[in-house]
C-alpha positions, 0 to 999 in steps of 0.5 A: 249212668245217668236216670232219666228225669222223673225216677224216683226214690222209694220211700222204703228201701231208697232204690231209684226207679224210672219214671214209668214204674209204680212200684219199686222194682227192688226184689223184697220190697214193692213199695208203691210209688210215693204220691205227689204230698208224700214227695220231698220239697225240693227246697232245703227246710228252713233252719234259722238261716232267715236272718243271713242279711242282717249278719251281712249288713252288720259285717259290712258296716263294722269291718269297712269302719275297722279297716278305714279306721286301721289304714288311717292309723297306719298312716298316722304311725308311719309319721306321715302328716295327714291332711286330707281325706279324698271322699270322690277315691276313696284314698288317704293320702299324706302331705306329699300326696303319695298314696298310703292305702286304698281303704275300700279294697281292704275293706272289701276283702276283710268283709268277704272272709269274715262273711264267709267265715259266719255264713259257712261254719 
């Protein structure tokens, strides 16, 4: 059953009263309705999660290197001669110009799990 909006939770045994009671209606308890400084912050307390940006951006920037570094490499080994670097695509092509990676794509994908890795442990 869902509660109507405004119940509240007593402070002392954790019962869930409606809205329209000032004291909580659990037998054995009474407890008054908690006041409006005595109620939770709706928002979760900080726990040192303030510097999430600078551990995106620090992700982004080396695993986007990593990854168009690794598709150069891989280009290289598979004996294909490279002569160029479309910076407009963002693709590496070899000498026939047959695609060999769409780096960015790896990139993008690398640094999502590795992110959500460090982010969601």
């Amino acid at each position: 059953q869902k509660m109507p909006e405004g119940s509240w939770k007593c402070n002392k045994c954790g019962n869930i009263n409606y809205p329209f009671r000032t004291k909580c209606n659990r037998q054995n308890c009474g407890a008054d309705k908690p006041s409006e400084e005595d109620k939770p912050s709706s928002s979760p307390p900080a726990d040192g999660n303030e510097q999430v940006c600078g551990v995106v951006f620090s992700c982004v920037l080396f695993h986007s290197f990593f990854v168009s570094l690794f598709s150069l490499v891989n280009c290289v080994y598979s004996n294909l001669t490279m002569i160029g670097f479309d910076i407009y695509n963002f693709w590496i092509f070899n000498e026939r110009h047959r695609l060999c990676f769409p780096s960015f794509v790896y990139s993008d994908v690398v640094c999502l799990l590795i992110c959500n890795c460090l982010l969601f442990q």
